[in-house]
C-alpha positions, 0 to 999 in steps of 0.5 A: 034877577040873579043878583040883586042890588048891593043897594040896602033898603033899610036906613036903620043904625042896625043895616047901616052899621051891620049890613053886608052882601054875601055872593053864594055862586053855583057855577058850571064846571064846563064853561064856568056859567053862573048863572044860579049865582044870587046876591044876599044881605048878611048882617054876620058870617057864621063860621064853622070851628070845628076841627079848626084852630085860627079865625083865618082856617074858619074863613077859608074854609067858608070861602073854600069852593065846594063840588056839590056831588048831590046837585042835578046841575044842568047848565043851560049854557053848554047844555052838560049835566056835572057836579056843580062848584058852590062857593060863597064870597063876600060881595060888600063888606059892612062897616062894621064886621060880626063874625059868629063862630058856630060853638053848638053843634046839633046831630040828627038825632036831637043831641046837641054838643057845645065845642069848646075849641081855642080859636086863635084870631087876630087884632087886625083881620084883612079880609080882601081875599074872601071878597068877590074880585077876579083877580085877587091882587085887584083887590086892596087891602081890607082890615077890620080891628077887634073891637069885642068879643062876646063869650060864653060860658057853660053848657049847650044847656045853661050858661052866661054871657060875657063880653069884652070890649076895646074903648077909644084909646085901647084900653079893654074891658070885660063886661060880666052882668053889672061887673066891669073889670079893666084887661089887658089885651092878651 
């Protein structure tokens, strides 16, 4: 079966509160068959940053469709050999929304280089126009808050991990080891 069920399996806390489905379609240029389309749990997205300067350029870019040049693509359909369009969306947002910008960047090599890039991302994040839909004026209105933020400091090598967290009632905190500090939201 091409797509699987948007049902989960698993009534852990994690997959009840973390779980989401991630569409990835490899549709046919032609005549628009997906039939390669398949349907997959995904407990975060990862975002790539580079060359990028706000969370929503790091969104679009993974939703972005993409014509796949090295794919033998034959679509059985209307029987044509073309460069197929890959795109991921998401199928079913969770609850709760982790959104993990890829900082570490590995080259064939070996070499590893930490990217150190500000991204900008805000408060309140509609996320309705990188969800499955055909028509995205179909498709209402999605936010997510920012509730946390976990940074890291260093090198690809070393460093240390923090976190800031929003509490009920709004007020914000940063968590360094046994040090808890109040913040203001900047």
């Amino acid at each position: 079966n091409q797509k699987a069920s948007l049902k989960n399996d698993c009534n852990c806390i994690s997959n009840r509160s973390f779980q989401g489905f991630l569409k990835s379609s490899i549709v046919c240029p032609e005549c628009q068959n997906d039939r390669k389309t398949t349907i997959d749990p995904m407990m975060d997205l990862s975002l790539d940053i580079k060359n990028k300067s706000t969370l929503h350029e790091c969104l679009d870019n993974f939703h972005k469709k993409e014509q796949l040049t090295d794919f033998n693509y034959h679509c059985e359909k209307c029987n044509t050999k073309q460069n197929a369009i890959k795109q991921l969306t998401i199928a079913k947002l969770p609850p709760v929304l982790v959104l993990q910008l890829k900082r570490f960047e590995h080259s064939i090599n070996g070499s590893s280089v930490k990217l150190n890039n500000y991204i900008e991302f805000p408060t309140y994040l509609d996320m309705s126009k990188y969800c499955q839909t055909d028509k995205v004026s179909e498709t209402p209105a999605i936010v997510y808050e920012l509730i946390g933020l976990i940074s890291h400091q260093g090198s690809v090598n070393q460093g240390h991990y923090t976190s800031i967290c929003k509490i009920p009632g709004g007020q914000w905190f940063k968590f360094n080891d046994s040090m808890v500090t109040a913040v203001a939201e900047t």
